[in-house]
C-alpha positions as CSV (number, residue, x, y, z in Angstrom):
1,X,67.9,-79.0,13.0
2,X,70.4,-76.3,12.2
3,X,73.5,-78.2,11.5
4,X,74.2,-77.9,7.6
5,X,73.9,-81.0,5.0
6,X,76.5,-83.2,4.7
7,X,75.3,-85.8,2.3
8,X,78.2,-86.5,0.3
9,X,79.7,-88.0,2.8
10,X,77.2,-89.6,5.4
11,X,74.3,-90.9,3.8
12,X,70.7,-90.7,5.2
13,X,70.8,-87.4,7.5
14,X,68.6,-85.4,5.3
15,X,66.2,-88.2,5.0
16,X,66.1,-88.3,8.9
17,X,65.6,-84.4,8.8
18,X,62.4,-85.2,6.6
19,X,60.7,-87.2,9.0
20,X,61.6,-85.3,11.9
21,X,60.3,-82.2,10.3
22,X,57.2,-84.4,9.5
23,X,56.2,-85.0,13.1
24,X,56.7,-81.4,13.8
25,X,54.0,-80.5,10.9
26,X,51.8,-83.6,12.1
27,X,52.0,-82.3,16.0
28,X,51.4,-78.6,15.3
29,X,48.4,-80.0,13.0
30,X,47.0,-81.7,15.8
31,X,47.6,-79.0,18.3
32,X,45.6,-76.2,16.3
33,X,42.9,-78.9,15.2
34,X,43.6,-78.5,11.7
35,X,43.7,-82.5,11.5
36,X,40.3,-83.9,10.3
37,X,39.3,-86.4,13.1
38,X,39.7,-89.5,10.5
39,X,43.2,-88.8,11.2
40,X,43.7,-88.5,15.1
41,X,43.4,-91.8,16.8
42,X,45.6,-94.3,18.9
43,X,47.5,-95.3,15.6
44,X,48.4,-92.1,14.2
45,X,48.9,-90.0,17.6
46,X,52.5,-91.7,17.9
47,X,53.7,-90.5,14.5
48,X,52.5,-86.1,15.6
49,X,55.4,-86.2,18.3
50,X,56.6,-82.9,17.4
51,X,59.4,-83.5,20.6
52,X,60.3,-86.5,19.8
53,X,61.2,-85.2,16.3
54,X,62.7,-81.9,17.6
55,X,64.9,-84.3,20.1
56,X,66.2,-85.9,17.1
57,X,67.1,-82.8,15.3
58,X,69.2,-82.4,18.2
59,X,70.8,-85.0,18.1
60,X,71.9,-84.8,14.5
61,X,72.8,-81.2,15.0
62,X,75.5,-82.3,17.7
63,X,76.3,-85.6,15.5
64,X,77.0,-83.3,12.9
65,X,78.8,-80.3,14.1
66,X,81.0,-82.5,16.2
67,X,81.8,-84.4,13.7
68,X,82.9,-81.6,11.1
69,X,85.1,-80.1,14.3
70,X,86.9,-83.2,14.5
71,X,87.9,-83.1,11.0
72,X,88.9,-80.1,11.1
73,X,91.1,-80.9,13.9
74,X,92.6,-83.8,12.5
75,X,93.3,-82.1,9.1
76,X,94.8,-78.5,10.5
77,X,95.3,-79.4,13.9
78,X,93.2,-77.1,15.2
79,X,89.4,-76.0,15.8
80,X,89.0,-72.1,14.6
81,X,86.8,-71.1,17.2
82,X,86.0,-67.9,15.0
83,X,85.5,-69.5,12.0
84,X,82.9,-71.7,13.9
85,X,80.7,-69.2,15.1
86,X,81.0,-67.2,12.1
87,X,79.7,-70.1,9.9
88,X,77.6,-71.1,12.8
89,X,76.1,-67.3,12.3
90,X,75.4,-67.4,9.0
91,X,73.3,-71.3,9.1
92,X,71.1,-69.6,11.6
93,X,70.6,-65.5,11.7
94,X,69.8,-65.2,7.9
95,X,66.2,-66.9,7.5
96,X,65.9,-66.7,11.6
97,X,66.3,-62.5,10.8
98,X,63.6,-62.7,7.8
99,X,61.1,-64.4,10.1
100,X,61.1,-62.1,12.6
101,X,61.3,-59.2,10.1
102,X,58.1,-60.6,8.2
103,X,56.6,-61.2,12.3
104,X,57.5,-57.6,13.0
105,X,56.2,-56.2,10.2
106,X,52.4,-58.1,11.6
107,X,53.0,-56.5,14.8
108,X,53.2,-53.0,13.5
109,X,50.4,-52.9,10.2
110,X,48.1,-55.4,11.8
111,X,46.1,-56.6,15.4
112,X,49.1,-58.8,16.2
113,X,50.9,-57.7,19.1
114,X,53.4,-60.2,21.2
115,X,55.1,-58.4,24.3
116,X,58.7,-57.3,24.7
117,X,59.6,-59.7,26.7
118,X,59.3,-62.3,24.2
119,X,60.9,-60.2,21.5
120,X,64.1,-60.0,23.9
121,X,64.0,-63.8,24.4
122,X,63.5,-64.1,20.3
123,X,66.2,-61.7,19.7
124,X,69.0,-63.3,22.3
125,X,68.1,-67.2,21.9
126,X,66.8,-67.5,25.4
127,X,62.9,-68.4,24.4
128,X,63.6,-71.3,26.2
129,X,63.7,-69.4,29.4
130,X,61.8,-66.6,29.0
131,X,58.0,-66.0,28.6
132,X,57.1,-67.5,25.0
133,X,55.5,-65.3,22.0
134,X,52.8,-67.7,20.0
135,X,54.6,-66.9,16.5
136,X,58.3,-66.7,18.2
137,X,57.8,-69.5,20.4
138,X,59.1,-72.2,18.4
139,X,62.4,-70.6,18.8
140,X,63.0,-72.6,22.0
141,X,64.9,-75.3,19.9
142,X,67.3,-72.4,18.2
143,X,68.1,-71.2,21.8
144,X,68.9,-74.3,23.3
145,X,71.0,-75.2,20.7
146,X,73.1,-72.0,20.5
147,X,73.7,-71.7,24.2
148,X,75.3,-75.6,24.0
149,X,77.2,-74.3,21.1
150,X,78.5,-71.5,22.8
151,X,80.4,-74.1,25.4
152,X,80.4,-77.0,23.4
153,X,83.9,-76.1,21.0
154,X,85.4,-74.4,24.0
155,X,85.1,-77.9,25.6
156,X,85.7,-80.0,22.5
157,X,89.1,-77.8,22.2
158,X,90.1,-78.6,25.9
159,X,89.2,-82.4,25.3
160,X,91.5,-82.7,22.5
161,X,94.4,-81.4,24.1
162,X,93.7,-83.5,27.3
163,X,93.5,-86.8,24.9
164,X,92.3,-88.8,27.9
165,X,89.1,-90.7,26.9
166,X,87.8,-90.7,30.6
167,X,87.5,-86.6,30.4
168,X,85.6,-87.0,27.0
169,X,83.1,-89.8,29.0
170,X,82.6,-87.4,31.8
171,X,82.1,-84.6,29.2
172,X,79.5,-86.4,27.7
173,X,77.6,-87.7,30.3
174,X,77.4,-84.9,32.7
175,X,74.9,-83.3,30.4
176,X,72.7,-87.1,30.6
177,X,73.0,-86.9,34.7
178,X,71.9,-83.6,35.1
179,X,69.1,-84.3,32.5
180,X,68.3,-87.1,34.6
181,X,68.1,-85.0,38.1
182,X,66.7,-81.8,36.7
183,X,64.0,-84.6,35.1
184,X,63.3,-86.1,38.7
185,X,63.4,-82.6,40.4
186,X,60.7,-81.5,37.9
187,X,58.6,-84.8,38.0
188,X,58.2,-84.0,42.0
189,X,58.0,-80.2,41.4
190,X,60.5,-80.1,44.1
191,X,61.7,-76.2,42.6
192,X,61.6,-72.7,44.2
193,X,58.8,-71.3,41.9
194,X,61.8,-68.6,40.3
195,X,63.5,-71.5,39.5
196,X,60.8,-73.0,37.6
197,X,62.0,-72.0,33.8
198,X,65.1,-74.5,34.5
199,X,62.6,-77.3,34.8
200,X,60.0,-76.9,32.1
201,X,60.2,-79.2,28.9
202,X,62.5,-76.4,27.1
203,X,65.1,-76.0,29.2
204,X,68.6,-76.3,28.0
205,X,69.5,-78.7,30.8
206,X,66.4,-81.5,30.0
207,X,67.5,-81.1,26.2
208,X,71.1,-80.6,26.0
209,X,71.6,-84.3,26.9
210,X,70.2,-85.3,23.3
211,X,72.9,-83.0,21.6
212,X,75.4,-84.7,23.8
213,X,74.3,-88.4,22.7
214,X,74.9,-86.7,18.7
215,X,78.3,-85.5,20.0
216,X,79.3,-88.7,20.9
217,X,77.8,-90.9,18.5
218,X,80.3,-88.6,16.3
219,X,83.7,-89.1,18.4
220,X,82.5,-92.9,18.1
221,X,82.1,-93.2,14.3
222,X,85.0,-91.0,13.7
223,X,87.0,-92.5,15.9
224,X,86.6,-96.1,15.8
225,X,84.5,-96.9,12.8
226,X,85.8,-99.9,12.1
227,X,84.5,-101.5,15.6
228,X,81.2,-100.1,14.8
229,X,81.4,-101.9,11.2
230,X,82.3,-104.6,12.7
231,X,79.3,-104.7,15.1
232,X,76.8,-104.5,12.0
233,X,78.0,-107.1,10.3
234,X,75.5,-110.4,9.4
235,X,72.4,-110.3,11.6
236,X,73.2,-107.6,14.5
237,X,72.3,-104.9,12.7
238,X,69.0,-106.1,12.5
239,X,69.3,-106.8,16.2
240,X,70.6,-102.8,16.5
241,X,67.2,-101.8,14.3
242,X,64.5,-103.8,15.9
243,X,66.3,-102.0,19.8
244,X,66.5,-98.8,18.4
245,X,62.9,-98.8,17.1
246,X,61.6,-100.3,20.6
247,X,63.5,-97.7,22.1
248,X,62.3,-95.0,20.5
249,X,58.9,-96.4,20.8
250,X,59.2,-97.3,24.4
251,X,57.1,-94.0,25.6
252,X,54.6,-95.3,23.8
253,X,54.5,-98.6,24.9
254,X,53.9,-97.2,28.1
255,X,50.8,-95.5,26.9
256,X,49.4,-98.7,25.8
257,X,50.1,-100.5,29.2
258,X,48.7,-97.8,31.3
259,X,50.7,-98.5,34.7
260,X,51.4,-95.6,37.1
261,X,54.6,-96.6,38.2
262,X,56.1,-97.1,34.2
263,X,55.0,-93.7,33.7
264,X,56.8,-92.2,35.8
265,X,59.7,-94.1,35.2
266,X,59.7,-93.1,31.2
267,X,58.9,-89.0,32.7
268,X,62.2,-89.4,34.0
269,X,63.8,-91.7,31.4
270,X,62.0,-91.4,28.5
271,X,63.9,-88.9,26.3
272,X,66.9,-90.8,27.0
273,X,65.7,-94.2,25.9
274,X,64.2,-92.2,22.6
275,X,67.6,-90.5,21.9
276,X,69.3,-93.7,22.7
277,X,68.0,-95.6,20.4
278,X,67.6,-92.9,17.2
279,X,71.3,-92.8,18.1
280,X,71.7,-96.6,17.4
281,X,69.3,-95.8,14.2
282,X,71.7,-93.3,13.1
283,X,74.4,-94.8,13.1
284,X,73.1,-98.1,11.5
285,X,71.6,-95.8,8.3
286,X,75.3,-94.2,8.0
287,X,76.7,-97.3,7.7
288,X,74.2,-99.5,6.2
289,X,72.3,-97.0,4.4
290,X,71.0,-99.7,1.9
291,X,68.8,-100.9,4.5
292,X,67.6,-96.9,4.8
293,X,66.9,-96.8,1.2
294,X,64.2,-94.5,1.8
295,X,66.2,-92.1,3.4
296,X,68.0,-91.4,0.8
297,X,65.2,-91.3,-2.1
298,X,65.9,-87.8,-3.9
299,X,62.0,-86.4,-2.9
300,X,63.0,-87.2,0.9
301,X,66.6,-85.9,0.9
302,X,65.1,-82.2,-0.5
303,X,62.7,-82.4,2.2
304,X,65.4,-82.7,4.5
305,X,67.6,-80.1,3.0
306,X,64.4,-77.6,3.4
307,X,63.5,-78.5,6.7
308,X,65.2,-76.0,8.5
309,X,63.4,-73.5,6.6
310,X,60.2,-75.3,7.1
311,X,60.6,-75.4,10.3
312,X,61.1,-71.4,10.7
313,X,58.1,-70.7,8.6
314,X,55.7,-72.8,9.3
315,X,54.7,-71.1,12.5
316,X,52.9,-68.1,10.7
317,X,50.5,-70.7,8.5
318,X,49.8,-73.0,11.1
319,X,48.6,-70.1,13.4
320,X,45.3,-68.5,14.0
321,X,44.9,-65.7,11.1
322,X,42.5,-63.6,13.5
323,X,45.7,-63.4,16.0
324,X,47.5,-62.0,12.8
325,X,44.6,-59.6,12.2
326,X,43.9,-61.6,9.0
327,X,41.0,-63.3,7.5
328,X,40.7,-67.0,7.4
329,X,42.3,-68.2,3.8
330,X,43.3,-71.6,2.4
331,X,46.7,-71.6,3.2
332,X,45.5,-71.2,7.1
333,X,43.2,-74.6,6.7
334,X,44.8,-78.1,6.5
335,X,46.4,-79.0,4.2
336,X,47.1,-75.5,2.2
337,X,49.1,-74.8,5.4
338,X,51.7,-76.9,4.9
339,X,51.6,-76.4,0.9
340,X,52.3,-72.8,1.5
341,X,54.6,-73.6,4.4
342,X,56.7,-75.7,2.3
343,X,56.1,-73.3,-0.7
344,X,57.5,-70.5,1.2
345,X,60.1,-72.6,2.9
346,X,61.8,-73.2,-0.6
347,X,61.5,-69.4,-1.4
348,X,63.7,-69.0,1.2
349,X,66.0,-71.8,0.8
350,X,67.2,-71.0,-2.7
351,X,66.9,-67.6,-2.3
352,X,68.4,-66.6,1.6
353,X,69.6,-69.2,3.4
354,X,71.6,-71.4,0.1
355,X,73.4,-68.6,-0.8
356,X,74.8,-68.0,3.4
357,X,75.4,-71.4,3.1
358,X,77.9,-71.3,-0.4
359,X,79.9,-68.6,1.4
360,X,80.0,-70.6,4.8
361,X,81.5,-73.4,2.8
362,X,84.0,-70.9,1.4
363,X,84.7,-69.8,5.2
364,X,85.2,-73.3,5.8
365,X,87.7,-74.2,3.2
């Protein structure tokens, strides 16, 4: 979600950033009925999976960073842990500050009040284990992906030193097993009730398994891209599409089938299989992105490029004005809300977080 555009180099990333950021319009539209009923049925429901498309920002967020971090290391040797988090700092705190700024600025001239609790969990990236704010609650995603970043490079540096491929497999898939036993734990409810903000559907440990998959889908392509390209090549990539898709849709499927025993199969496995197989979609776009063409269409890619800032915004249109202590306007009603969304998003693209984002590129040279 946070990780910064890359699309000179690997193609379709943006484009995947548009439809993730998509869902998560389409899901909050549903949740706060601002969806005429012409548009929720069985068809359309699959397409407002708002966690399905915040998984997959995950995903490309660890794709990303983990790829830039290996780059670096191969061209200075090195990983500047400072230089990280500094840069890491300025992609995040700038239009993250402003929102809460504009949300504070409700709480003290208007009706709006959200307690201090959830201001200390908006304030220190821990939403995702604290009690949740409406308008700060969407923060969840921010937190869990700062507190794997805060181990993550510390890891990745240890990793590279080591050079033994078995310590990067056990790296990775520690994160996927404890998903995978936290999931089952969770499923039975088999938790000490103060345990119970390790177990709920934003805890790091359920979601930091997708950022691992993006962390090595990067290590692969960067380090043996030619074996992948050589797996795409005549008709298995089209084998690799038509798996990732019915992976990704495989929840679904389950939906459709209605048995007891699938479902609770997929509650356990489900966001694996998803972030599986958007994995093997990822990869297939980066290096066949002719067969993405849409990914890369110039209205998409901006859509992309903005959707961090979409994503950070949107919460005060799609939320209930009289909470706010305001009066019910079009850009509260569907679809003004995401015009002015999107409309604000770009203010705050091209005038906060772009220019952060020129001097992090100068931090990075």
């Amino acid at each position: 979600m946070s990780a910064e555009p890359n699309q000179k180099k690997l193609p379709s990333l943006d484009g995947w950033r548009a439809i993730c950021i998509f869902a998560v319009l389409a899901a909050h539209a549903n949740l706060h009925d601002r969806l005429p009923a012409c548009l929720v049925n069985g068809f359309t429901q699959p397409f407002m999976d708002g966690n399905l498309g915040v998984r997959v920002f995950f995903i490309i967020s660890g794709f990303l960073i983990t790829y830039l971090l290996l780059g670096e290391h191969e061209k200075n040797g090195r990983i500047d842990l400072g230089g990280f988090y500094a840069r890491r700092a300025l992609r995040i705190l700038p239009v993250c500050a402003a929102y809460l700024a504009v949300v504070g600025l409700f709480q003290l001239f208007t009706a709006f009040h959200q307690p201090l609790i959830s201001w200390l969990a908006a304030l220190t990236f821990t939403v995702n284990f604290l009690p949740r704010g409406h308008m700060t609650g969407h923060l969840w995603s921010l937190s869990v992906e700062e507190q794997f970043y805060l181990l993550w490079p510390l890891a990745l540096i240890w990793l590279l030193r080591r050079k033994n491929p078995r310590y990067f497999a056990m790296a990775l898939l520690a994160p996927v097993l404890l998903a995978f036993i936290f999931s089952f734990v969770a499923e039975e409810k088999a938790y000490p009730a103060i345990l119970r903000s390790c177990f709920n559907n934003y805890s790091s440990i359920l979601n930091f398994d997708s950022i691992a998959i993006g962390c090595g889908a990067a290590i692969l392509l960067k380090w043996h891209r030619p074996w992948l390209e050589s797996r795409l090549a005549g008709g298995a990539k089209y084998a690799l599409i038509g798996a990732g898709i019915l992976l990704v849709w495989s929840p679904n499927c389950n939906d459709l089938l209605h048995l007891g025993q699938v479902n609770f199969f997929m509650n356990i496995t489900g966001h694996f299989l998803q972030a599986t197989g958007f994995t093997l979609l990822l990869l297939t776009s980066i290096l066949r992105p002719k067969l993405f063409g849409i990914l890369n269409w110039p209205v998409v890619t901006q859509l992309g490029v903005l959707s961090y800032s979409i994503y950070i915004w949107q919460q005060l249109f799609c939320a209930d004005p009289v909470e706010l202590g305001l009066q019910n306007h079009w850009w509260f009603d569907f679809p003004g809300w995401i015009f002015a969304a999107i409309a604000t998003a770009t203010l705050s693209y091209y005038g906060l977080e772009r220019p952060f984002l020129k001097l992090r590129s100068r931090l990075r040279r």
